[in-house]
DOSE-787134 format. One record per residue (C-alpha): x, y, z. Coordinates in steps of 0.5 Angstrom, whole numbers, padded with zeros to 4 digits, always signed. Each point is the difference from the previous one (the first is absolute). Last residue first. Example, Ala and Ser with C-alpha at 12.3 -4.5 7.8 and 13.67 -1.06 7.14 Angstrom:
2
+0027-0002+0014;-0002-0007+0002;
END
This chain:
40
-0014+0008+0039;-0006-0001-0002;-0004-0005+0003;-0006-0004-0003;+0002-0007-0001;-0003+0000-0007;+0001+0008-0002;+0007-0001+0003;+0002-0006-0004;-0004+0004-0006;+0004+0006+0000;+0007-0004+0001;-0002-0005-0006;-0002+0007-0004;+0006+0003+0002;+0005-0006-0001;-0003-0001-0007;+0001+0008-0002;+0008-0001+0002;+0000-0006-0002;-0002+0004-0008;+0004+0005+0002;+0007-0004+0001;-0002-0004-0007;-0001+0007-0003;+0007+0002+0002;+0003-0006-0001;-0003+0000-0008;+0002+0007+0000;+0007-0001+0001;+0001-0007-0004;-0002+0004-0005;+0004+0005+0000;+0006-0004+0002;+0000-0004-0007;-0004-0007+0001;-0005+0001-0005;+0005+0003-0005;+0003-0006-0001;+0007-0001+0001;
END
């Protein structure tokens, strides 16, 4: 088994990969409701 894929790795490239998304649906929320002009 390569070291790439051990559980560590794994781990931190989902939990880097979650942020990430999350960081993108921030941004795209943000400018949605920026365009439209509602904040809810």
């Amino acid at each position: 088994m390569s070291p790439l894929f051990s559980d560590k790795s794994i781990s931190e490239h989902r939990t880097a990969l979650v942020i990430s998304t999350q960081r993108i649906i921030f941004i795209l929320n943000n400018h949605s409701s920026h365009e439209v002009g509602y904040h809810g």
